[in-house]
N, C-alpha and C positions, 0 to 999 in steps of 0.2 A: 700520663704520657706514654709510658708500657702501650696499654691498649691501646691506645692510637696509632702508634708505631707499629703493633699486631696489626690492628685492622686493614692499618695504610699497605702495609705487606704483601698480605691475604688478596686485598684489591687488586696490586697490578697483577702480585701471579697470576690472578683469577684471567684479569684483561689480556695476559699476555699468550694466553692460549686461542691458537686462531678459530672459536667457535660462530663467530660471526654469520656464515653462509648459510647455518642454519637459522639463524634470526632474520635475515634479509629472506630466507625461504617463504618465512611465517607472513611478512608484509606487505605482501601483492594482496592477498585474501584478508589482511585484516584492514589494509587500504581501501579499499574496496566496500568492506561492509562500514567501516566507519562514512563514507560517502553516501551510503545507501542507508544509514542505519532506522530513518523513517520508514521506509516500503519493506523492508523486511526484518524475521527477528532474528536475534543473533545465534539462538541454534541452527539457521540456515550454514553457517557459516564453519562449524565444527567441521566438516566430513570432507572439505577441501584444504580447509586449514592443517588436519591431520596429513593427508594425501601429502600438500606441497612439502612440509617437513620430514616427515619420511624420505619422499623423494630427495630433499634437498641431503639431508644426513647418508643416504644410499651413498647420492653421487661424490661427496666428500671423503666418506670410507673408502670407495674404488678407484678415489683415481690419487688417494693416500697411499694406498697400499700398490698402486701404479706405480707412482712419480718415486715413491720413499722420502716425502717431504712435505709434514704436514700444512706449513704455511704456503708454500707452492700450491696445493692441490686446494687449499682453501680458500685462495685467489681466482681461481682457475673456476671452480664451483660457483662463485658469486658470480664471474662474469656471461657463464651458461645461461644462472639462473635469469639475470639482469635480461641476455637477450631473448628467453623464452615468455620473462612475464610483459616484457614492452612489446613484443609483436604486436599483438591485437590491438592498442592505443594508438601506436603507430598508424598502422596499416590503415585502422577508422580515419583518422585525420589526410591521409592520400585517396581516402575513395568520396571521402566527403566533397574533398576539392575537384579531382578530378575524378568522378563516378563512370566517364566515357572509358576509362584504362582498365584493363585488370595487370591489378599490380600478384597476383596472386603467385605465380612461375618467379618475377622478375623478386619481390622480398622473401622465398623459400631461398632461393637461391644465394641471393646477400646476404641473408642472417646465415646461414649454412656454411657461406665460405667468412665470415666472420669468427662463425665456433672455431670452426681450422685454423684460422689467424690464428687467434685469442690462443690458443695450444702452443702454436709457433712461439709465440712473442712468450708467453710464460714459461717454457722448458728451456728458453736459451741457456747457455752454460754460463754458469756463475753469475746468476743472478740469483739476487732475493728479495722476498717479498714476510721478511722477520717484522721491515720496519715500516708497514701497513696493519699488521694487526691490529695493536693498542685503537688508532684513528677509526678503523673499520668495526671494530666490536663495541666502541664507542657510538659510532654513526647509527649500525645497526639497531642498537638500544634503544637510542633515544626515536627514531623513525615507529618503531613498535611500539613504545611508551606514547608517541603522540597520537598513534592510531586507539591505541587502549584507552585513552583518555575522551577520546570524541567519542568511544561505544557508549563508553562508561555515561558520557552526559546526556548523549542522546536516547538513554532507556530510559519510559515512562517510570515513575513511582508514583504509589498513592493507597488509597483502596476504600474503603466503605467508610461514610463518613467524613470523605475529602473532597471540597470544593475546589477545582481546578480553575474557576475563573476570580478572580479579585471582589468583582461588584456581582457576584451572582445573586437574583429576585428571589432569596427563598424565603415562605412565606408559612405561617403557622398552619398545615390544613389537619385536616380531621379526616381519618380512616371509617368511610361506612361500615355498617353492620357487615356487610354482605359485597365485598369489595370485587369489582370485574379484572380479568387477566387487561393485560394491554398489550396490544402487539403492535410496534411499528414498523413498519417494511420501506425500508429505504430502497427506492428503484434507480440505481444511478442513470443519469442522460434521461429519463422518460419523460419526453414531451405532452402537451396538450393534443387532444385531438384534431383542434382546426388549424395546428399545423402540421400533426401527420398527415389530412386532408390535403392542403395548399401546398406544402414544402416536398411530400412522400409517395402523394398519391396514394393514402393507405387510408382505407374507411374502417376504425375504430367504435364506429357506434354500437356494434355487436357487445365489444367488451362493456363501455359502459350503462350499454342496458343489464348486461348482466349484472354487473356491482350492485346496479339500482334495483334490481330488484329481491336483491339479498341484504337491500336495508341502507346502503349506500347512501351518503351524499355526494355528488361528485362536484367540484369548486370547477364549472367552467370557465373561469377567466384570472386563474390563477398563477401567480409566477413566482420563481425563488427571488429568496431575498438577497440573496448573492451569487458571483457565476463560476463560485470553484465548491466542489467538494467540502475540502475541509470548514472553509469557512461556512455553508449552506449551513452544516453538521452543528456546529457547533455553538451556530446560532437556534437554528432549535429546539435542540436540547436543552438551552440556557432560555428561550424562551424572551432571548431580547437581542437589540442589535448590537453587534460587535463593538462598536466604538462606546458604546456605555459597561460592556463587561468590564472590561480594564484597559488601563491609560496605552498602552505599549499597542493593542488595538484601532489606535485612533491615531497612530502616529504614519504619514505617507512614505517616509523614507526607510521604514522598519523591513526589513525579510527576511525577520524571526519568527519560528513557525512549533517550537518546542512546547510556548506557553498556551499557544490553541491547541496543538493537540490534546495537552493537559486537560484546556475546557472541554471537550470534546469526550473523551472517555472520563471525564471524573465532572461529569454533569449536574446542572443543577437537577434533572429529572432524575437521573438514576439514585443520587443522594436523598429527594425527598421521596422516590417510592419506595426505597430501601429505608427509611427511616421508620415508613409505616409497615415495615414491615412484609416487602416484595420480595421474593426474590427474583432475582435476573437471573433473566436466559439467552445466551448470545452465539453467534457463529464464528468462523473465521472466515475471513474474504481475501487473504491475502498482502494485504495490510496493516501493517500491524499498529499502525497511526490511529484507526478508523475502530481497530479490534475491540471488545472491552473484554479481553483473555483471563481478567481477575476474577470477574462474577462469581456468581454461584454454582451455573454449571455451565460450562460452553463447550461448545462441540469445533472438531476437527478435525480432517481427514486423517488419517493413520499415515506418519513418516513417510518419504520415499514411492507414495502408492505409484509414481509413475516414472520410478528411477531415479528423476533428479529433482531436484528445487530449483526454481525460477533463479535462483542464487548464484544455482553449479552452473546452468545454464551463460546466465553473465557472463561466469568468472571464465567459460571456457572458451567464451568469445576474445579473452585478453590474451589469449596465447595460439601457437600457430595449430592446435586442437580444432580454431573455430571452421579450415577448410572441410575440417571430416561432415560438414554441413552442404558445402558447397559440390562436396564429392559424391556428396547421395550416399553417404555413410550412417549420417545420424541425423535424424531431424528435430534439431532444438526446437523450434516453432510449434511442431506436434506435443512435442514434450511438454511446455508450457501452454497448451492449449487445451490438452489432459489433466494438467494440473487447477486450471480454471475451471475446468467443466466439476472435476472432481470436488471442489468444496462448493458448488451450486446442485448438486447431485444430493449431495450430504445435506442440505437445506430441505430441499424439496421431499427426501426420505425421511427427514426426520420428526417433520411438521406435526404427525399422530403422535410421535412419543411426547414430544412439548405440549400437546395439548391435551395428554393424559395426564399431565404432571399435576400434582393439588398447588394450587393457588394462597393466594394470588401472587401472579407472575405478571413479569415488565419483561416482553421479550425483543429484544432488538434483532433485526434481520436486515444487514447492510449487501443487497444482491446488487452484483457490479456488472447490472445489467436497465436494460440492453443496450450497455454501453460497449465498444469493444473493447478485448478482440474479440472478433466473429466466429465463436466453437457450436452452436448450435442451432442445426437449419428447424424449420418452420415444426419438421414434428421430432425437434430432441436428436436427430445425428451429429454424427460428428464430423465439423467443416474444420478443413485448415484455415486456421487463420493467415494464413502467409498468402491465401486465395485473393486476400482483400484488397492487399496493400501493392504499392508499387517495388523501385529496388531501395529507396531511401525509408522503407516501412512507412511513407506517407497513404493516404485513404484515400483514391481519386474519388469523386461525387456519386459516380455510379457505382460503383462496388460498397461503398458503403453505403448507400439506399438499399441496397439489396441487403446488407447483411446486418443492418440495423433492423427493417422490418422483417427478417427472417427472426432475430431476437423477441420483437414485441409479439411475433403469434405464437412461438413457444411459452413465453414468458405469460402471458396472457391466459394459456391453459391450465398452467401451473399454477397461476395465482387464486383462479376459480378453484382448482382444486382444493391447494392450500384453506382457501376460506372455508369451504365446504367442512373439509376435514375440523377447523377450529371451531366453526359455528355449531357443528354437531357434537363435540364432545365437551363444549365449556355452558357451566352456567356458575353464574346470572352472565346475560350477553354481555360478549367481551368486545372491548376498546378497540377497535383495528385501525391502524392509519397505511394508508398506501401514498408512497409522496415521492415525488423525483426530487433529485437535489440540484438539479438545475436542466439543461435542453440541449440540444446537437452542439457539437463543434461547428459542421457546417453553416448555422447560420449567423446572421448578424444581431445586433440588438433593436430590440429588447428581446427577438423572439429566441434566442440563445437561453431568455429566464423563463419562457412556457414550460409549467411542469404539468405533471400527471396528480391529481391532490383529490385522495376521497377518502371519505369517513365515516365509521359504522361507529356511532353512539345513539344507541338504541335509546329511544327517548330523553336524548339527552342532547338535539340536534338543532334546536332552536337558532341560536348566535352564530351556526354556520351559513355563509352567504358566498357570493360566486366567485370573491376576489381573495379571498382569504387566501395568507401566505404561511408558510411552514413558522416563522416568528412569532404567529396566535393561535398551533394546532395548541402545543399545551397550555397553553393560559386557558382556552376553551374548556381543557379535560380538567384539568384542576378545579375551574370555579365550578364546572357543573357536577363532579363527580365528589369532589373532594372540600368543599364548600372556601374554593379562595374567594380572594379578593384581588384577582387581576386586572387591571383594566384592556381595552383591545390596544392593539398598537395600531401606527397608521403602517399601510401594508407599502414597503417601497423597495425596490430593485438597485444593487450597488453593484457599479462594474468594477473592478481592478485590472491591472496589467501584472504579471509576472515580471519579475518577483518581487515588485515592490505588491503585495498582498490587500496591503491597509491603504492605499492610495485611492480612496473610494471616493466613486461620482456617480451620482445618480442620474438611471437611464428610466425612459419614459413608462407608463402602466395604461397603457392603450385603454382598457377596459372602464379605468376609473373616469 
């Protein structure tokens, strides 16, 4: 009873000291990332985090040593803080509604004569703000606590040796004598050609004579098997259709997306090439869902290379910071358009060191292209992205025709390149897949699932045919390289709506 009587003691002292406005400091930024904690990783999150608590603990010392009262000034701090970090959520929900207004003059000036209030009303004489504490460092806690807790569940865990899907196909194969690299190149959005043709106006035949004559098969009547990213991915990888990985996949009402991303980087491919003894080599692209940052060795732009993270970015838009954009001060949009460019930069440079590397190597390259945003014109400049879009950052049809097929001739150069560079430095000929994970935004179904789908298996190309979909790239590589036993699946296209994910219907395969 002593010690609990201690304990109980130690607690309220501890709560009865108004530190609270530094904890409400810390959970705008950790609000935030816990919201976000799929698209980005939580180191993004340190260097605003640090920032806001400083700041918050500054403004609490100075206007302590102002007022001469610490719980005054620690009231007084949290209600600053309150109207700096709600500006920018606010203000989005007034221009969403009404976009015709700029509220921009009209909320500086109400949150501004608000801070004045807030002063007024908290200095009155003889008032106090003792018996707010306890409730407020209370509040503050548990708000923090609930944000730490959604980081905490939402990081991936795992690593070699871990199957991330429930029913993954893995199957006994056998490691040739003489085993080839494998490289697959995820192209996000890239379509087929006879709807760059019909939908773009863009004549692609150059590119795939190229391929083809560098060994190429190219699948012209190929489509993904799903119409979102993650799902495309992770079907893939696993080599079969989502609703047979595991049961939580199969269910329409589910918009749980933790346990895909799990299949997704902790694959059934990377498990059995890594078993035979691969190692993987992987990039960063900016999502860290998509990443597989574990590997053996992965590459990533060097911190800060363009000041801020897409992260600081966001979070600067939640506060009244985000006019210094609209003032011609700072151009967040360049910012993160720099930062895209820079870890596709990093791909394209890097391609000779990975293909110097001894073997055998499984190297995944997820390029989040030439999907937008639009950073790179026809020969590798640098476009704003903000050129694209409208004021709602939607893509009207002509701007983004322009800045999609600005993508594919860039992207298209690079990719010749890239092969060039892999074919000339690897032997025995290496495994290469080139494969969209699904088609434009802009169009409708099915031709939303036209992908881009070719493949260099050097005598090993038989059982490729025109309709083949990313759900039978690796059952191919496996039986032919690896001596499986897969059977082909049947090739078929699932729509979903957002965000019920798993709510799948099957849309048509024109070509069959």
């Amino acid at each position: 009873m002593g010690e609990f009587k201690r304990l109980k003691k130690t607690l309220e002292e501890w709560f009865s000291h108004p530190w609270y406005p530094v904890v409400f400091a810390a959970y705008p930024v950790l609000a935030l990332l816990s919201f976000n904690i799929g698209q980005v990783k939580v180191e993004a999150g340190w260097r605003p985090l640090l920032v806001s608590v400083l700041a918050g603990g500054l403004l609490l010392v100075l206007l302590r040593f102002r007022l001469h009262d610490g719980d005054r000034a620690a009231f007084l701090t949290t209600l600053w803080l309150a109207l700096f970090f709600s500006y920018g959520h606010i203000y989005l929900l007034l221009i969403d509604r009404w976009e015709e207004v700029n509220f921009m003059p009209w909320m500086l000036a109400l949150w501004l004569t608000l801070a004045v209030s807030s002063v007024v009303w908290a200095t009155r004489p003889r008032s106090s703000f003792v018996g707010v504490t306890l409730p407020l460092n209370v509040i503050a806690l548990g708000l923090v606590s609930t944000s730490l807790i959604q980081i905490s569940s939402g990081i991936q865990k795992g690593g070699v040796h871990f199957l991330g899907a429930e029913n993954a196909p893995v199957q006994e194969l056998t490691r040739p004598a003489d085993p080839p690299d494998i490289y697959l190149f995820i192209l996000d959005m890239y379509t087929r050609q006879d709807l760059l043709k019909s939908a773009f106006g863009y004549d692609n035949s150059e590119f795939i004579s190229e391929l083809e004559s560098r060994g190429f098969y190219v699948a012209r009547c190929s489509q993904s098997n799903y119409t979102r990213t993650e799902l495309s991915l992770a079907s893939t990888l696993n080599l079969s259709y989502l609703q047979r990985l595991d049961p939580k996949f199969d269910d329409p009402e589910s918009i749980a997306r933790s346990r895909l991303w799990r299949a997704l980087k902790y694959s059934t491919v990377r498990y059995q090439l890594e078993d035979m003894g691969y190692q993987t080599v992987s990039f960063a692209n900016g999502f860290p869902w998509s990443e597989m940052d574990d590997v053996d060795v992965f590459f990533t732009p060097p911190p800060f290379s363009s000041g801020m993270t897409e992260f600081e970015t966001l979070f600067l838009q939640t506060t009244p910071a985000r006019h210094l954009q609209e003032l011609g001060w700072l151009d967040l949009d360049q910012i993160n358009g720099q930062n895209f460019r820079d870890r596709h930069l990093l791909v394209f440079n890097s391609m000779d060191e990975v293909a110097r590397m001894p073997g055998p190597q499984f190297v995944y390259v997820h390029l989040i292209l030439p999907h937008p945003p639009f950073v790179f014109g026809a020969d590798g400049e640098f476009t704003n992205p903000a050129d694209y879009w409208n004021e709602k950052k939607n893509y009207p049809p002509d701007k983004f025709k322009t800045g999609y097929t600005e993508h594919i001739t860039f992207l298209n150069n690079k990719l010749l390149e890239m092969i060039d560079t892999i074919q000339s430095e690897t032997q025995p000929p290496p495994v290469i897949i080139l494969q969209g994970d699904h088609g434009p935004w802009l169009q409708p179904n099915p031709q939303h699932f036209f992908i881009l789908n070719a493949y260099h298996l050097p005598g090993h190309d038989d059982g490729l045919y025109p309709t083949i979909s990313p759900v039978n790239s690796f059952r191919i590589v496996f039986n032919e390289y690896f001596g499986g036993a897969y059977d082909m699946l049947d090739d078929v296209s699932y729509y979903s709506p957002v965000p019920k994910l798993y709510n799948f219907s099957e849309v048509p395969y024109p070509c069959q």
